[in-house]
C-alpha angles and dihedrals in degrees: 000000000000082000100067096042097089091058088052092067092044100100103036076062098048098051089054089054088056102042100037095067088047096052091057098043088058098044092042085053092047097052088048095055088054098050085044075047099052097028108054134032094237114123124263094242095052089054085059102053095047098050090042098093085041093054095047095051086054086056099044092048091040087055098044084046118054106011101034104047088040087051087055100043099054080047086062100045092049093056088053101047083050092056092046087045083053100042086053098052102046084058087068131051111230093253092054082047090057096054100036078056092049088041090052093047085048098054088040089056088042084058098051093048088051095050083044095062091031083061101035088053085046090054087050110045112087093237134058114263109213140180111193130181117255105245138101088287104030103220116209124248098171129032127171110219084237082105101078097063089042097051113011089248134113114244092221089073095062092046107117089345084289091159117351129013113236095243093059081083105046109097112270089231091062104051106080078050096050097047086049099056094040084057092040096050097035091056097075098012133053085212126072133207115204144192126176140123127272115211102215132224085259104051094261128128129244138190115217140189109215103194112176155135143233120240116211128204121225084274096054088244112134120241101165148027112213118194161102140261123207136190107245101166097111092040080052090048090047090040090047089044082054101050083048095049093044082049090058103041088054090054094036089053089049091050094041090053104033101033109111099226119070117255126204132189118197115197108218099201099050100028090232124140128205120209125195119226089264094060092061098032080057091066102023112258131125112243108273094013078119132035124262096244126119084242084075090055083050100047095048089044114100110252099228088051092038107095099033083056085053085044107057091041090051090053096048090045084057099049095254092120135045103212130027109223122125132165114229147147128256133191111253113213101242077061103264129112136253137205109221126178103224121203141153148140143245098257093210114215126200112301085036086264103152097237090160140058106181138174147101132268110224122203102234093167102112084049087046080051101046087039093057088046089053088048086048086050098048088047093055089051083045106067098038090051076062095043084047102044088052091039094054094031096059097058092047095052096057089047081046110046084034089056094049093057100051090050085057099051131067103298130170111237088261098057096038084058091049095048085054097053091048090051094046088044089058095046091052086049096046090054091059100047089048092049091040090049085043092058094051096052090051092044091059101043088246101117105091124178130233131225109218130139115245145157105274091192097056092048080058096048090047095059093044086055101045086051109038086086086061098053101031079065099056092048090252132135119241116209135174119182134191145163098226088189089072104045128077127239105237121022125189112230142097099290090186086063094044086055093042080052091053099036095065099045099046089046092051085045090049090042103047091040121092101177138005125028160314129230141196121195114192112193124168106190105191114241104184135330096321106353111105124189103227126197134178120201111196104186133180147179091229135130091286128201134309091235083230093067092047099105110044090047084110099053125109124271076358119130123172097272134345089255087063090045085055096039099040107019123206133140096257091239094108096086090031090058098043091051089054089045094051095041084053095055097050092256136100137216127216136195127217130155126266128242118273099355137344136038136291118205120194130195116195108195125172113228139183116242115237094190136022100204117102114255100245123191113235114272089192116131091008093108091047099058087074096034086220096073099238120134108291127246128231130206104207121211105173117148096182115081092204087065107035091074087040103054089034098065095037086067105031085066094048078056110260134157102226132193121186125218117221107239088221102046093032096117095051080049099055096043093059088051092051085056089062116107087223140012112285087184124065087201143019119197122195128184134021087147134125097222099059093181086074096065087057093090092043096046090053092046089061082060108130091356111073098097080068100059112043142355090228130026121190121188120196108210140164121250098220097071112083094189096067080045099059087046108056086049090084090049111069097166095054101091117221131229134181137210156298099053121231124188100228101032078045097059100036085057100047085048098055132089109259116269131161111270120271129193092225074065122105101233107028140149120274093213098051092048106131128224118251124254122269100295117169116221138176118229106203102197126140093192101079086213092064098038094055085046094056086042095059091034098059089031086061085055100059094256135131122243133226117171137200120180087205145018096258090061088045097051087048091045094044088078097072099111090219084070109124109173138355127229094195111186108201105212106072139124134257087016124013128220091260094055097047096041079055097057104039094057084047089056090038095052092047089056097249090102128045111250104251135156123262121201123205109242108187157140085223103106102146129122105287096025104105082042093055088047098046091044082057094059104270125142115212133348136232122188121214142281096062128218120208085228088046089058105033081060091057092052090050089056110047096030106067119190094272099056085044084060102043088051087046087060100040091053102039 
C-alpha cells in the first residue's frame, strides 16, 4: 500500500504543471497591454488586434506543452502497469491467486490486531513508550498517548516533529547535560540511562527517567532510539526522605551514644525503655547489666524522691504540666546517691496518638554540691552581715541618741556646732554601713520584697518631710509635685524598698546642688485593669553629670568623678543600689540630664493597683469659704518662681479660681483690695520663699485691712525665723502654714476653717508639736548607753520609764498592769527579746498578763528580721539607731487617747 501512494499525488501535480504556465501567460500579456495602454496613444482595440496571434501561438505551444505531452505520458505508464498486472497473473492459476489474496488479508488482519494490542500495552504502562529516528533532532516516529497525561501534551504534536520537537520541553537547564550522558553512555553502550526535567503543559516541573536503547541497521549505522520515559519525581522525593532519615539516624545514633547526658526512650505501646551507654555508665552499670524496663528507673530512684518522680511523669502524661523536668537522687551502684536532672518530652506518632516518651537524664551532683556550699556560704555572710549590722548599729545608736540630746539641752554656739557635726557625721556614716549592708543582701540573693498594700501618698509625703531640713539648710526648695486624679489610692508593693529608692535619689540631688532647687514628680500611667505603670522623676539644679561618665554612674563605689568624691564625699553604693532595687522589683531607672542645668533621674516600676478608686483631695470647708457656694477664689502671693506654677495649678484642679499678685507691684495691688466694701477673694495666700524677711512688709500692710481682701488669709513660714514669728503674733486671724508644701495636705489645710496648728494635723509646725501624756513604758536593753538614750528619749516626751537589762526581768516586770507599751531589744542575755516576747503574749493570751503592745527595739536590721519579731509576737519594729521623731511616731501610734488619759490617771 505505501507503494501506490506516490502515484496518488501525481495528478494533482500534473494539473499544476498545466495551469500554472497559462496563468502567467495571461497575466505577463495583460500587464503588457496596460503599460501599451498607458504608454502610447494608440487605441485599445488596435492593441487587441495586434497582440491577438501572439497571443494565440502562446496558447497552441502552452497546450501542446504542459497538457498534451502529460496526457501521453500517464497513458504510458498505465499500459505498462496493465502488462505487469498480466504477466503476474499468468505466473499463478486462479485457484493459487485466491489463496495468495486470502494469505495477504490474513496477514493484513494479523498486523492490525497486533497494532491493536501494541497500542492498547502503550496506553497501560505508566510511562511513554517512544521510537525516534536516529539524527541531530531526533524526530519521532512513535509516540504512546501516554504523553498527554505526563506532560499535558498530545502525542500526535511530537509526531515527526510535527509541532514541537521533544526536547522544546526539557528544562533548559538540563539539555547541555543530557546531550552529554547520552554521548557519554552511548559511547561504550547501545543502551542509555537518563535523568532530566519535563516542563509541563501547565508550567509545572517534572522529574523523568529516559531508559532506552539504540537500534542499528546491517551496516551498524543507527536508524532509531526505543524507550520509555517514566515519571521518577516521588521515587526522587522518598529517596530524598531516605537519605535524610538515614542522616538522622546516623546523628541521632552519634548523639544517643557520645552525648554526655544519659538519654532514655521509652516505647508507649510496649512499656519498654531504652537507655544510652551514658545512662548506665551514670550510675555505673554496663549497658544491659539491667533490664530495659521502666522497673529498673524505679528500682535506682531514691525512695524518698520516688513517688513524687511517678508523680510528676504521670501529670504531664496526662497533660497537667506543661513540661517534664524534675530534680531527684538515684542509687548509684557502688551504693551512693546522685542528683540527676531528669527531662524529656511526648514523640507523637500519625493520628496525634503520644508512642514516645522520650529525654535524658543529666548528673547535676557536683552543681547541687557546689550550690549547698554557696548556701553554706550565704548563710555564713549572712549571719555576719547580721552580727555586723547590730554590732555597728549599737555604737551608733548611743553617738547618735547622745548627740540628739545635747542638741536638745543649753549649749554654747561652739558645742551645738559640734553636736551638729557629730550627728551629721553619724548619719553619713549610717548611710554607708546601710548601703554597704544593701549591696551584700542583693549580692547574695538574700533581699527579698514584700507585697503589702500601703498609701503610696503618704510614703511620698514622708520623704519630703525627713529631707526638707536638709534642704532648708542649703537654701534650696524642696518640691514635690502630682496629679492625684490620676493615682490610686492603695497600691500593692514593698513600700521599705520605694522609700530606700527615694531616699537615695533625693539625698544625692540635695548633696550634689548648691542653689536652686530639688524636685520630685510623681506620675502612675494605667497598663491594664489594676497594673499601673509608676514612675518617680527626682530632678535638681545641681552640678550634673560629665556626659563621659554617663554611663558607669551606676556602677558600684563609683561617683561621677574623683573631684566630687573629694568635694561631696559618699561611698558611690547609692545608684548601684537603686538600680538592683529597681531591677528586683521588675522596673528600671535612667538617668538624663536635666534643662538648663542639672540632672534628672527617673525610676519606672510596675505596681498593682489596692484600690481602684482615684485618690481625691479633700473638697471639705472649700464652699464655705464664700458663704454662696461658687468656686472660690484665691489671691496668690508666691515669690518664688519655683512655687507660683506649683501652687497655681494645685488649686486650679481642686477648682479654684485663682489671681496672681505681681511680686513687684504687690503693695499698689493690696491697697486697691483694701478700698472694696466686701472680700472679692475667698482666700489669700502668702509665702512659699526661701527669703522669709521679705514677706514682713507684706504681712504689716495687710494691718487693719485684712477683713477687705480676702475671707480667709494663710501665711507659709519657717519656723526657724523668729522675727515672722513675733510678728504674726499680733495677727491672730492670719493662719499659719509650714513647709514643705504638699498638694493634698495643702489643700486640705487652705479648705478648712481656721483653726490653731496641731501636730495630729497633716501639715504642722515642728516646733509647736506637744509631748504626749504620762505614759509609762518598759525599756528591755541589756547595753546601759541605750537604755539611758530611750530614757531620755521617752522622758523628754513626757513618758514614764521602766527599765529591764534582759528578757527574763522584762517578762517578770511586764506584769505590772500600768504598763502601757514595751521597747524589747532582741538581743539580750539569760533570756532574748524573742523569748520573752514569746512569753509575755502567751501569758497575755491566757489572761495572767494585760494585753499591751511590744515594740521591737533593735540593731537587727537585716532582711527577715521584722518578720522574725513580728512572728514572736511582737507588734511593730523599729531599727537603731533611734530618732526621738522616729519614736514619738510609734507612740502615736500604739498609745490612743484613751490610753494617754488612763495613764494620765494612773500617774497623776
Amino acid at each position: 500500500m505505501l507503494a501506490f501512494r506516490p502515484k496518488l499525488r501525481r495528478p494533482l501535480s500534473l494539473s499544476f504543471k498545466i495551469l500554472g504556465p497559462m496563468v502567467l501567460t495571461v497575466v505577463v500579456l495583460t500587464g503588457g497591454l496596460l503599460w501599451l495602454h498607458y504608454s502610447v496613444t494608440t487605441p485599445p482595440w488596435q492593441l487587441v488586434l495586434m497582440t491577438l496571434p501572439v497571443t494565440a501561438m502562446v496558447a497552441v505551444i502552452s497546450f501542446e506543452v504542459y497538457l498534451l505531452r502529460p496526457l501521453r505520458q500517464l497513458q504510458a505508464d498505465l499500459r505498462g502497469l496493465s502488462l505487469k498486472k498480466n504477466q503476474l497473473v499468468g505466473d499463478y492459476a486462479p485457484d493459487e491467486l485466491g489463496e495468495l489474496a486470502q494469505a495477504i488479508k490474513q496477514t493484513f488482519d494479523q498486523l492490525r490486531r497486533l497494532d491493536s494490542q501494541f497500542q492498547a500495552i502503550g496506553q497501560n504502562l505508566p510511562g511513554i513508550i517512544y521510537r525516534s529516528f536516529a539524527g541531530s533532532d531526533r524526530p519521532t516516529f512513535y509516540l504512546s498517548e501516554a504523553c498527554q497525561n505526563l506532560t499535558g501534551y498530545p502525542a500526535s504534536d511530537f509526531l515527526y516533529n510535527r509541532v514541537r520537537r521533544w526536547r522544546d520541553i526539557i528544562h533548559p537547564d538540563d539539555i547541555p547535560l543530557v546531550q552529554l550522558a547520552m554521548v557519554e553512555q552511548l559511547s561504550t553502550s547501545d543502551s542509555y540511562n537518563l535523568r532530566y526535567r519535563l516542563i509541563c503543559a501547565d508550567g509545572s516541573e517534572l522529574l523523568v527517567s529516559d531508559r532506552g536503547r539504540q537500534i542499528r541497521d546491517e551496516h551498524d549505522r543507527p536508524i532509531y532510539y526505543d524507550g520509555v520515559i517514566m515519571d521518577v519525581t516521588d521515587t526522587a522525593q522518598l529517596e530524598a526522605t531516605r537519605e535524610a532519615l538515614h542522616d538522622y539516624e546516623r546523628i541521632t545514633a552519634h548523639i544517643f551514644e557520645n552525648t554526655g547526658d544519659g538519654i532514655w526512650i521509652w516505647e508507649m505501646g510496649t512499656d519498654r525503655v531504652i537507655y544510652s551507654k551514658e545512662w548506665w555508665a551514670m550510675l555505673g552499670y554496663q549497658a544491659g547489666e539491667l533490664p530495659n524496663h521502666p522497673e529498673t528507673w524505679w528500682q535506682l530512684t531514691h525512695p524518698d524522691h520516688l513517688p513524687l518522680v511517678k508523680k510528676t511523669i504521670a501529670r504531664y502524661l496526662a497533660g497537667e504540666l506543661p513540661h517534664y523536668a524534675i530534680e531527684f537522687q538515684m542509687r548509684h551502684k557502688d551504693g551512693h546517691d546522685i542528683w540527676v536532672l531528669s527531662r524529656g518530652s511526648i514523640v507523637k506518632g500519625t493520628g496525634g496518638r503520644p508512642n514516645r516518651f522520650v529525654g535524658s537524664n543529666t548528673d547535676i551532683t557536683p552543681m547541687k554540691t557546689a550550690t549547698a556550699e554557696a548556701e553554706k556560704a550565704n548563710v555564713a555572710k549572712s549571719e555576719f552581715l547580721a552580727n555586723m549590722s547590730h554590732e555597728i548599729r549599737t555604737p551608733i545608736n548611743i553617738i547618735m541618741g547622745t548627740a540628739e540630746l545635747l542638741l536638745e539641752s543649753q549649749l554654747s554656739n561652739k558645742q551645738s556646732y559640734q553636736a551638729n557635726m557629730m550627728m551629721s557625721a553619724c548619719e553619713n556614716l549610717l548611710v554607708i554601713v546601710n548601703d554597704v549592708l544593701d549591696l551584700a543582701k542583693v549580692e547574695a540573693g538574700r533581699l527579698n520584697l514584700e507585697k503589702v498594700s500601703f498609701d503610696l501618698i503618704n510614703l511620698v509625703h514622708e520623704v519630703i518631710q525627713l529631707f526638707y531640713p536638709r534642704a532648708q539648710a542649703k537654701g534650696l526648695d524642696l518640691i514635690v509635685d502630682y496629679d492625684w486624679r490620676t493615682l490610686p489610692a492603695q497600691v500593692m508593693g514593698d513600700p521599705t524598698r520605694i522609700r530606700q529608692i527615694l531616699n537615695n535619689l533625693i539625698s544625692n540631688a540635695i548633696k550634689f546642688t548648691n542653689d536652686g532647687y530639688v524636685k520630685l514628680e510623681l506620675t502612675a500611667v494605667p497598663t491594664s485593669q489594676q497594673q499601673y505603670s509608676l514612675v518617680f522623676r527626682v530632678l535638681d539644679s545641681g552640678i550634673g553629670i560629665n556626659p563621659s561618665m554617663r554611663d558607669s554612674v551606676f556602677d558600684k563605689f563609683t561617683q561621677a568623678d574623683a573631684s566630687t568624691t573629694r568635694q561631696y564625699g559618699g561611698s558611690g553604693l547609692g545608684l548601684a543600689i537603686t538600680r538592683e532595687l529597681s531591677l528586683l522589683m521588675g522596673g528600671q531607672i535612667r538617668y538624663r540630664p536635666n534643662t538648663p542645668q542639672g540632672s534628672c533621674f527617673e525610676v519606672e516600676l510596675p505596681i498593682e493597683s489596692a484600690d481602684q478608686q482615684p485618690l481625691l483631695p479633700p473638697a471639705a470647708g472649700w464652699s464655705s469659704l464664700n458663704g454662696d457656694g461658687a468656686s472660690p477664689r484665691v489671691l496668690l502671693l508666691a515669690p518664688s518662681t519655683a512655687y507660683q506654677p506649683l501652687l497655681t495649678r494645685w488649686l486650679e484642679w481642686s477648682g479654684c479660681h485663682v489671681d496672681c499678685l505681681s511680686p513687684t507691684a504687690w503693695a499698689e495691688q493690696i491697697d486697691a483690695l483694701k478700698q472694696q466694701t466686701a472680700p472679692r477673694y475667698s482666700l489669700l495666700l502668702i509665702g512659699a520663699n526661701r527669703d522669709e524677711t521679705a514677706l514682713i512688709p507684706i504681712i504689716q500692710s495687710l494691718k487693719d485691712g485684712v477683713a477687705f481682701v480676702a475671707h480667709k488669709v494663710v501665711a507659709v513660714v519657717d519656723s526657724d525665723h523668729s522675727a515672722l514669728q513675733t510678728l504674726l503674733l499680733d495677727y491672730p486671724e492670719i493662719q499659719q502654714l509650714y513647709p514643705p508644701l504638699l498638694p493634698i495636705p495643702l489643700l486640705k489645710s487652705l479648705g478648712e476653717s481656721y483653726s490653731p496648728p496641731s501636730y495630729d494635723q497633716p501639715i504642722a509646725n515642728p516646733a509647736t508639736l506637744g509631748t504626749l501624756s504620762p505614759a509609762k513604758v518598759l525599756v528591755a536593753e541589756d547595753v546601759v548607753f541605750n537604755q539611758r538614750i530611750a530614757e531620755e528619749f521617752l522622758v523628754s516626751l513626757g513618758c514614764q520609764v521602766v527599765l529591764a537589762k534582759d528578757g527574763a526581768e522584762a517578762l517578770a516586770k511586764a506584769a505590772d498592769t500600768s504598763i502601757d507599751l514595751i521597747l524589747m531589744d532582741c538581743q539580750m542575755p539569760v533570756m532574748d527579746g524573742y523569748q520573752a516576747a514569746q512569753a509575755i503574749v502567751q501569758k497575755q493570751q491566757t489572761g495572767g498578763y494585760r494585753t499591751i503592745p511590744i515594740i521591737a527595739l533593735t540593731a537587727h536590721a537585716m532582711v527577715g528580721d521584722r518578720e522574725k519579731c513580728l512572728a514572736a509576737g511582737m507588734r511593730d519594729y523599729l531599727a537603731k539607731p533611734l530618732k526621738k521623731a522616729t519614736l514619738k511616731a510609734m507612740l502615736d501610734k500604739y498609745l490612743s487617747n484613751d490610753q494617754v488619759i488612763s495613764a494620765t490617771n494612773r500617774h497623776s
